[in-house]
N, CA, C and O atoms as a Maestro MAE file, in Angstrom:
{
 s_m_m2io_version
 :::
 2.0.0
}

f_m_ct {
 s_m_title
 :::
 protein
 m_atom[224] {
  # First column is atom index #
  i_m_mmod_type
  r_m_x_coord
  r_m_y_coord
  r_m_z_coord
  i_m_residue_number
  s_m_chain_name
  s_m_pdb_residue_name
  s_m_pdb_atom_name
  i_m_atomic_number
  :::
  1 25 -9.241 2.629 2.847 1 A "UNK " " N  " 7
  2 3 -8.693 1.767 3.855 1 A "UNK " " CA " 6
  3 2 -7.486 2.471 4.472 1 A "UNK " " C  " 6
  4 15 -6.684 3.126 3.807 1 A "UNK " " O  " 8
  5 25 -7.430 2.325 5.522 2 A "UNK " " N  " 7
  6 3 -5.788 3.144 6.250 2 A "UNK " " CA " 6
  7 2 -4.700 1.498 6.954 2 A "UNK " " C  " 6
  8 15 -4.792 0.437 7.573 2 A "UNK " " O  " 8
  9 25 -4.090 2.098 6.488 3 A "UNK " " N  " 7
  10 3 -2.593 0.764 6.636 3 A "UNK " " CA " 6
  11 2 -2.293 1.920 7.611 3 A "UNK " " C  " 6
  12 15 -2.829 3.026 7.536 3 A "UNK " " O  " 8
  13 25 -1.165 1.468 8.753 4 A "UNK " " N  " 7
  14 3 -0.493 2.104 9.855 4 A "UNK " " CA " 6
  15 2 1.061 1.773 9.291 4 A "UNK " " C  " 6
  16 15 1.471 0.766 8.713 4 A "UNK " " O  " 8
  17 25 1.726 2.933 9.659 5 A "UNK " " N  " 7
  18 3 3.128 3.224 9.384 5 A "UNK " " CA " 6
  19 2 3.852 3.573 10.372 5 A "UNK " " C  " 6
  20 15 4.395 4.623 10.028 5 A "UNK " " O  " 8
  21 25 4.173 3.297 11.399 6 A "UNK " " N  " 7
  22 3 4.987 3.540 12.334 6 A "UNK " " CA " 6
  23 2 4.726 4.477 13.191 6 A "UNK " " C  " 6
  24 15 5.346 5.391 13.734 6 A "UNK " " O  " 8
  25 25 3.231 3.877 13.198 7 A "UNK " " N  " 7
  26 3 2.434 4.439 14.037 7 A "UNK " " CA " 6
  27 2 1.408 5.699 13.780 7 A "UNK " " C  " 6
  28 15 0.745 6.495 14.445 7 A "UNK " " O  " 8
  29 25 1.665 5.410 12.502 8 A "UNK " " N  " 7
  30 3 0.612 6.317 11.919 8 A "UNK " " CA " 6
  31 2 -0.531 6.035 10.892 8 A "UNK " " C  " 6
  32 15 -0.205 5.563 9.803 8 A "UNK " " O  " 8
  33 25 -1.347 6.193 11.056 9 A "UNK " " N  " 7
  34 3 -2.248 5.787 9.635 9 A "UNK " " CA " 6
  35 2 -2.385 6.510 8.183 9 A "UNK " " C  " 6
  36 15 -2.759 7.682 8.225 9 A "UNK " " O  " 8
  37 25 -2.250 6.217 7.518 10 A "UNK " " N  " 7
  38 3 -2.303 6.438 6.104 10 A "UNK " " CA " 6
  39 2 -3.477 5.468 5.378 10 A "UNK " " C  " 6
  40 15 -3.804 4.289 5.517 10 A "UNK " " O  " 8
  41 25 -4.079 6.918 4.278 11 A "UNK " " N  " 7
  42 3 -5.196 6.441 3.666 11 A "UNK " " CA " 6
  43 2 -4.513 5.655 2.461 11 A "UNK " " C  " 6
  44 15 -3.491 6.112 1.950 11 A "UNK " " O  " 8
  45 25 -5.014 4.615 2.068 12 A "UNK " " N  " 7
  46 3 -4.780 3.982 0.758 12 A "UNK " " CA " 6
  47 2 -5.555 2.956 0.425 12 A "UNK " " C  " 6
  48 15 -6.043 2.112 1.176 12 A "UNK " " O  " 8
  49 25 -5.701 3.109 -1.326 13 A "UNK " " N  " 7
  50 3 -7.115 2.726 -1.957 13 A "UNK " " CA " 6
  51 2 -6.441 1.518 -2.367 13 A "UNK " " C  " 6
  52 15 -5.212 1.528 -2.439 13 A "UNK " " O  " 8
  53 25 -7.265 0.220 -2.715 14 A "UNK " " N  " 7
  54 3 -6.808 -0.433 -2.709 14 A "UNK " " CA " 6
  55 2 -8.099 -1.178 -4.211 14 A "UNK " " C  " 6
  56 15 -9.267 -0.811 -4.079 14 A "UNK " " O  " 8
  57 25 -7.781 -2.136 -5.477 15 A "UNK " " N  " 7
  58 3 -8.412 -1.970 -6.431 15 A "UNK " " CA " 6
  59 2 -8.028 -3.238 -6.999 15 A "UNK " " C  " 6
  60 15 -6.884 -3.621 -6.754 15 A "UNK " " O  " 8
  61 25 -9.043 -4.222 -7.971 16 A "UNK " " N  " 7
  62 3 -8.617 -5.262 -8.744 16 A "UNK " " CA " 6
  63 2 -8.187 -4.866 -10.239 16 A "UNK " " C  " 6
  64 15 -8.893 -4.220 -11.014 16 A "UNK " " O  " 8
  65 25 -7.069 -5.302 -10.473 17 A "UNK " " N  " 7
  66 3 -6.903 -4.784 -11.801 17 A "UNK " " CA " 6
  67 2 -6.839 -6.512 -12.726 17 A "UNK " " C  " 6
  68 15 -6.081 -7.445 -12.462 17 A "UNK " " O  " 8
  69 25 -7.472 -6.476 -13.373 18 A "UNK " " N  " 7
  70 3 -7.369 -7.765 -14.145 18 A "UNK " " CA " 6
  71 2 -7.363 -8.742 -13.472 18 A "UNK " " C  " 6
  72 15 -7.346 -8.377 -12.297 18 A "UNK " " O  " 8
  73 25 -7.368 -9.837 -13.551 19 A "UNK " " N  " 7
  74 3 -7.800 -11.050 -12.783 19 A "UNK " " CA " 6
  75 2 -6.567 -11.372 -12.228 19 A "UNK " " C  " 6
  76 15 -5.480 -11.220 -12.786 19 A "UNK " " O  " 8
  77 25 -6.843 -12.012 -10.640 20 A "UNK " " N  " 7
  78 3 -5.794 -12.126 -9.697 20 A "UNK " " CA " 6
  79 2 -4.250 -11.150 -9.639 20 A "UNK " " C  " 6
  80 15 -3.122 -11.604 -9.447 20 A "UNK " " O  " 8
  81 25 -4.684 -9.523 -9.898 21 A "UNK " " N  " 7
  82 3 -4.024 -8.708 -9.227 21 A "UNK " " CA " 6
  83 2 -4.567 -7.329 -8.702 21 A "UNK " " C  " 6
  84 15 -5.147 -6.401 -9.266 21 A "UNK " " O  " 8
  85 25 -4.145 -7.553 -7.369 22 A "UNK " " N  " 7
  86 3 -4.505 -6.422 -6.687 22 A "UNK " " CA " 6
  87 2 -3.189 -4.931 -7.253 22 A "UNK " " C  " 6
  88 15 -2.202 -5.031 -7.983 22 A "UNK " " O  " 8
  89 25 -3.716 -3.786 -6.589 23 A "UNK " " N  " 7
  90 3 -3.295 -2.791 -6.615 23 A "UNK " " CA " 6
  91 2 -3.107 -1.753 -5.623 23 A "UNK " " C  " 6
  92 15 -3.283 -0.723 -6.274 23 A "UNK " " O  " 8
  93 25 -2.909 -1.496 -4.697 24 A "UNK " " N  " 7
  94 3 -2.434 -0.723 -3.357 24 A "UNK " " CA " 6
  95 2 -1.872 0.490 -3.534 24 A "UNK " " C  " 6
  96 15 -0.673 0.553 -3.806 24 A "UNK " " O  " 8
  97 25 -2.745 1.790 -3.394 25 A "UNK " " N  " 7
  98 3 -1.569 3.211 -3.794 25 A "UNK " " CA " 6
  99 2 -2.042 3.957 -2.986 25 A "UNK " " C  " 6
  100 15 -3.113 3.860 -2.388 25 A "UNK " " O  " 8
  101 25 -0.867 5.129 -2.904 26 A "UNK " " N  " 7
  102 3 -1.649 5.986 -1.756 26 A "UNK " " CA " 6
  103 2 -0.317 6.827 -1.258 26 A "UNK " " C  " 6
  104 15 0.831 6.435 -1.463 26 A "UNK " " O  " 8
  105 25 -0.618 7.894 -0.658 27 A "UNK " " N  " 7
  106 3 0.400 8.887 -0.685 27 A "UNK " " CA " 6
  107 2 1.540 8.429 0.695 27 A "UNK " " C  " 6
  108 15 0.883 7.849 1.559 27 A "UNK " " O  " 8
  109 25 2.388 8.499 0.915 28 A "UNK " " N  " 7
  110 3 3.459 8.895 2.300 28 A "UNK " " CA " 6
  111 2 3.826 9.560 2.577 28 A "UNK " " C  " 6
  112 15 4.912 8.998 2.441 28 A "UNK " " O  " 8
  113 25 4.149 10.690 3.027 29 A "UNK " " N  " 7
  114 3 5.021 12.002 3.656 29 A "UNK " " CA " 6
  115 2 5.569 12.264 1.648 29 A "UNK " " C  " 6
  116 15 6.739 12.128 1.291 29 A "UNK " " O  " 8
  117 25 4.261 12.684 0.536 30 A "UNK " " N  " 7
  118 3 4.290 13.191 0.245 30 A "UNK " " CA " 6
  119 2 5.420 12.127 -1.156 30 A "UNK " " C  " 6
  120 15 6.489 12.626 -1.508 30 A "UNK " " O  " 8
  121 25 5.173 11.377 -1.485 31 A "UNK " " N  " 7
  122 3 5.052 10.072 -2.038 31 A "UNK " " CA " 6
  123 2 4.617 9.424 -2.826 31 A "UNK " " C  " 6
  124 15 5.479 8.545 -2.801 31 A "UNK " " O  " 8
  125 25 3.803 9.048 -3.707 32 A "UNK " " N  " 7
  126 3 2.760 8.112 -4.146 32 A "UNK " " CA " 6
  127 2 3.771 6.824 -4.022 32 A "UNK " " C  " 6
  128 15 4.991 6.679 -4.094 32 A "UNK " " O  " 8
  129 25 2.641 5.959 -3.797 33 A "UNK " " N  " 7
  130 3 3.231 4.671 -3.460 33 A "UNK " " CA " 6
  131 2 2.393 3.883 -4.294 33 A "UNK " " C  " 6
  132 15 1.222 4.204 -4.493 33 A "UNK " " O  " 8
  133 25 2.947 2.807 -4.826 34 A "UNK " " N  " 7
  134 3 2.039 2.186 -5.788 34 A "UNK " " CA " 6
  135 2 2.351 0.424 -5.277 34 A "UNK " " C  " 6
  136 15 3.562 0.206 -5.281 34 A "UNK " " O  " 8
  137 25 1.598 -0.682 -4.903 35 A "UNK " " N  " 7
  138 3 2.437 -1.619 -4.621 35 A "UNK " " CA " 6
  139 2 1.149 -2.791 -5.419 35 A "UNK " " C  " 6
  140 15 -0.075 -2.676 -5.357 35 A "UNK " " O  " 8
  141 25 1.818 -3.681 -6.005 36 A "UNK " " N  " 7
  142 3 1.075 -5.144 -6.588 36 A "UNK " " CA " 6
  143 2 1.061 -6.267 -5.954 36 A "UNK " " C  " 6
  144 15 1.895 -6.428 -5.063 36 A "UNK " " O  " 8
  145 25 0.326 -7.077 -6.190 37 A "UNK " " N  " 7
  146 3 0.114 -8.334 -5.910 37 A "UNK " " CA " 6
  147 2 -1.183 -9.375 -5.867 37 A "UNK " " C  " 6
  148 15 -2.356 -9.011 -5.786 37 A "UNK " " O  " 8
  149 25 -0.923 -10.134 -5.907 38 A "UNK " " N  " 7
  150 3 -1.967 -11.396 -6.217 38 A "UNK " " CA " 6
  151 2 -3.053 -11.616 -5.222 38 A "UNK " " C  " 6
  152 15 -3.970 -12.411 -5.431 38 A "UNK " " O  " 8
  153 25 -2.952 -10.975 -4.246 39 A "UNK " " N  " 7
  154 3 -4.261 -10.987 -3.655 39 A "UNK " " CA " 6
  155 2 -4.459 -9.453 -2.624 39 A "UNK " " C  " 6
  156 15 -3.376 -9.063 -2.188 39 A "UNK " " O  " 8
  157 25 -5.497 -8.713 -2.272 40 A "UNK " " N  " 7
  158 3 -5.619 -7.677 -1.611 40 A "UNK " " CA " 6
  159 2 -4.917 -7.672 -0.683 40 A "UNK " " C  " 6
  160 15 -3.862 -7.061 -0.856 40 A "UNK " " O  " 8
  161 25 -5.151 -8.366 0.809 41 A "UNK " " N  " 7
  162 3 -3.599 -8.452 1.548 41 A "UNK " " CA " 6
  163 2 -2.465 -8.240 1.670 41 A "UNK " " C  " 6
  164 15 -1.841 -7.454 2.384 41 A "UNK " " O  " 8
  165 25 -2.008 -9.388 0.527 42 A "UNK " " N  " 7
  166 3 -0.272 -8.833 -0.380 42 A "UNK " " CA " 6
  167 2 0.006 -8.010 -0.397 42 A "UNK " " C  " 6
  168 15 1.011 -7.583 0.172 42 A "UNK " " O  " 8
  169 25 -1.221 -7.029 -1.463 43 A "UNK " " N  " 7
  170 3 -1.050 -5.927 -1.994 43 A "UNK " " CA " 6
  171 2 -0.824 -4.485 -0.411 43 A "UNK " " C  " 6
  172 15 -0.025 -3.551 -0.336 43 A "UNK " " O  " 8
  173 25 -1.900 -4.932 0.561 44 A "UNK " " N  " 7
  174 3 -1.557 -3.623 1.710 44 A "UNK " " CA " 6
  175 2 -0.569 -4.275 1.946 44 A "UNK " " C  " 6
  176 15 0.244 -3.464 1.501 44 A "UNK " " O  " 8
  177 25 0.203 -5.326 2.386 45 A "UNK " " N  " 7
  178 3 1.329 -5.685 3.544 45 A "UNK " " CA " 6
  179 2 2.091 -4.846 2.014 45 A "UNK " " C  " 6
  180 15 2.595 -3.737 2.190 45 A "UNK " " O  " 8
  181 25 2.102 -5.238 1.122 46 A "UNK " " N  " 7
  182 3 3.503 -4.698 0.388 46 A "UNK " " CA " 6
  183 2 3.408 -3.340 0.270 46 A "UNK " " C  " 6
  184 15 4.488 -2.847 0.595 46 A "UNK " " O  " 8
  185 25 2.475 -2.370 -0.101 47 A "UNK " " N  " 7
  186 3 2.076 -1.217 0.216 47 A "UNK " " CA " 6
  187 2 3.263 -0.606 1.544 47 A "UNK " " C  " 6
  188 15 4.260 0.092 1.357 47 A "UNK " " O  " 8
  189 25 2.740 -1.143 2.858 48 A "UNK " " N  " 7
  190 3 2.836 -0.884 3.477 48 A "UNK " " CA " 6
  191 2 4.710 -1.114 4.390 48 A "UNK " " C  " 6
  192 15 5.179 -0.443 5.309 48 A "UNK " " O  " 8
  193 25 5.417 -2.463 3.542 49 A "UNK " " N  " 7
  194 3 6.440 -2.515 3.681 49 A "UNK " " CA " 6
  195 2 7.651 -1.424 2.774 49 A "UNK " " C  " 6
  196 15 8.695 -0.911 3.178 49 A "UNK " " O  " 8
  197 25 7.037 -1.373 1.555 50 A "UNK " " N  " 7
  198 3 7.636 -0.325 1.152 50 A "UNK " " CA " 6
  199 2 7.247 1.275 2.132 50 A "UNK " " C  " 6
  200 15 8.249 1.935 2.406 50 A "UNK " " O  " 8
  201 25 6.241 1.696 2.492 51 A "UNK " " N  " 7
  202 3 6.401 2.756 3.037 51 A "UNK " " CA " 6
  203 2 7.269 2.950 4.272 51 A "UNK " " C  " 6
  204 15 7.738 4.036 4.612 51 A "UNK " " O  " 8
  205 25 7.455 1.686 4.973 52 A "UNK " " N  " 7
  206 3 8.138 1.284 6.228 52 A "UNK " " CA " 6
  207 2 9.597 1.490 5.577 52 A "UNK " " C  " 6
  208 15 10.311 2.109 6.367 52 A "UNK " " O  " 8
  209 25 10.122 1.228 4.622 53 A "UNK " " N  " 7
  210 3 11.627 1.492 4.304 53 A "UNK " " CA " 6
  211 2 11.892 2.636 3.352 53 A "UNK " " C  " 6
  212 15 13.078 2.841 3.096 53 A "UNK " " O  " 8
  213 25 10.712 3.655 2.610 54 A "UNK " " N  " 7
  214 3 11.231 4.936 2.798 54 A "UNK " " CA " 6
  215 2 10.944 5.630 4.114 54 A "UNK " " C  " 6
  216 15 11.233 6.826 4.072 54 A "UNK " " O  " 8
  217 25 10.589 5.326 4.953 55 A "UNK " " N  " 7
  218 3 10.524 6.165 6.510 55 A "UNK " " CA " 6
  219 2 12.124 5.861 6.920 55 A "UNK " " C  " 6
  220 15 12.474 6.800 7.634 55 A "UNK " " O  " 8
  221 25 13.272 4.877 6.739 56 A "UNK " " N  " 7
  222 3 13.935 4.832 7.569 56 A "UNK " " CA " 6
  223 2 15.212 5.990 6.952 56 A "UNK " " C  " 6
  224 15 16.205 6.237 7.636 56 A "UNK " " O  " 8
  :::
 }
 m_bond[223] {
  # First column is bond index #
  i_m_from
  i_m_to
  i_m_order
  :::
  1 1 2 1
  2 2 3 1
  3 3 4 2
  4 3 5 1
  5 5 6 1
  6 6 7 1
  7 7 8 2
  8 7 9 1
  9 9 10 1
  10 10 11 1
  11 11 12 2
  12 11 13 1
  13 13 14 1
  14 14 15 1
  15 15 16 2
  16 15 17 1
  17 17 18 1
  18 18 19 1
  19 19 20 2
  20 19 21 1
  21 21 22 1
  22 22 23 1
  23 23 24 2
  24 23 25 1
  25 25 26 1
  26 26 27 1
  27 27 28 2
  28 27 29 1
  29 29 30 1
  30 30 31 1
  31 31 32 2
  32 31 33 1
  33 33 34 1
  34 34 35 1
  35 35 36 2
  36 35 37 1
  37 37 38 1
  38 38 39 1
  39 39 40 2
  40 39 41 1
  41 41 42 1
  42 42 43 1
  43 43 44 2
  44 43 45 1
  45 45 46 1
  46 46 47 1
  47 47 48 2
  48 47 49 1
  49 49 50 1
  50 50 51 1
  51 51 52 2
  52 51 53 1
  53 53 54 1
  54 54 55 1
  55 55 56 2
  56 55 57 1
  57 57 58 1
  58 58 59 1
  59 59 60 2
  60 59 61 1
  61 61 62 1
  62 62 63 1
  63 63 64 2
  64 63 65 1
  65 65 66 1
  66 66 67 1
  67 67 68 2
  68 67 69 1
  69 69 70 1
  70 70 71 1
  71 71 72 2
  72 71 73 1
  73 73 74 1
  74 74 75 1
  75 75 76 2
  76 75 77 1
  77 77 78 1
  78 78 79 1
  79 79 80 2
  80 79 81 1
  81 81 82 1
  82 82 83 1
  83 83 84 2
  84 83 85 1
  85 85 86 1
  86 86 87 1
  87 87 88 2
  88 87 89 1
  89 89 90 1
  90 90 91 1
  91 91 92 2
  92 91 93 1
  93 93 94 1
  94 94 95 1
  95 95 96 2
  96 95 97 1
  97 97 98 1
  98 98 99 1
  99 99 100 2
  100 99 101 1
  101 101 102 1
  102 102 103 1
  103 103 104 2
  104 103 105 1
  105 105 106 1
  106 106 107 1
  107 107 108 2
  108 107 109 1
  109 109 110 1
  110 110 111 1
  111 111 112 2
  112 111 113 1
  113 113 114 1
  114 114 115 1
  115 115 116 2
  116 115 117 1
  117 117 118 1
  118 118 119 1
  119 119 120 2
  120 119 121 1
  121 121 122 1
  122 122 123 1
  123 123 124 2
  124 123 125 1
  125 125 126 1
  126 126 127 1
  127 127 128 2
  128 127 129 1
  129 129 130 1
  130 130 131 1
  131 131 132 2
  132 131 133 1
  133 133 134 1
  134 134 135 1
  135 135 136 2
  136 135 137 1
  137 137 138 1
  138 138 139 1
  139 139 140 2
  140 139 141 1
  141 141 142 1
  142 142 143 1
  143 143 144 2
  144 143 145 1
  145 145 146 1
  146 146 147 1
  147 147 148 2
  148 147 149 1
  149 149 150 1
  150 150 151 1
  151 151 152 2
  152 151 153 1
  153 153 154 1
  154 154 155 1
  155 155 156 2
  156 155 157 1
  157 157 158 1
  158 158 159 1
  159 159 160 2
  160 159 161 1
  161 161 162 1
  162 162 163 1
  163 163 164 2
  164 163 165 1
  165 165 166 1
  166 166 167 1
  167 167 168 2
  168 167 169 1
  169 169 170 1
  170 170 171 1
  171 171 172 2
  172 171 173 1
  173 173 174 1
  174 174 175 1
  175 175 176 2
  176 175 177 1
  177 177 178 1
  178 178 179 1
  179 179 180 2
  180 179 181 1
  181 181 182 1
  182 182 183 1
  183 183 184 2
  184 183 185 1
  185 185 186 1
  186 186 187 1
  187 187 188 2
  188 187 189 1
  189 189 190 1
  190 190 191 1
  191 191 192 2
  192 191 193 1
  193 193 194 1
  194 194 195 1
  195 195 196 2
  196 195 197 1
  197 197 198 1
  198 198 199 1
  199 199 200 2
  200 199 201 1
  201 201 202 1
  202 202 203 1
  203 203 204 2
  204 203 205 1
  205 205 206 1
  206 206 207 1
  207 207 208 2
  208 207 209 1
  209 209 210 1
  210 210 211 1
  211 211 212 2
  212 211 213 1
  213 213 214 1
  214 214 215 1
  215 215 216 2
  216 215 217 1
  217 217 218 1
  218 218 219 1
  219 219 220 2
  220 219 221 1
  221 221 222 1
  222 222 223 1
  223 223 224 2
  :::
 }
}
């Protein structure tokens, strides 16, 4: 799946780990990013908010 980062896309896999939690990881300008949460969604928006505040 690719999440967009400030205008860029980035690949990141996205996975159920045990019942009602997702898992979101995937590299940034060299990164691994790892982000949780209770449903797949969650999991990219949070993914994807953390990559938004190491970019700044």
């Amino acid at each position: 799946m690719q999440v967009t980062v400030c205008g860029r896309p980035f690949d990141v896999s996205i996975r159920q780990q045990g019942m009602g939690l997702w898992v979101a990881s995937g590299d940034y300008q060299d990164r691994e990013i790892e982000a949780m949460a209770r449903s797949r969604e969650a999991a990219l928006r949070r993914w994807r908010e953390i990559a938004e505040g190491a970019a700044d």
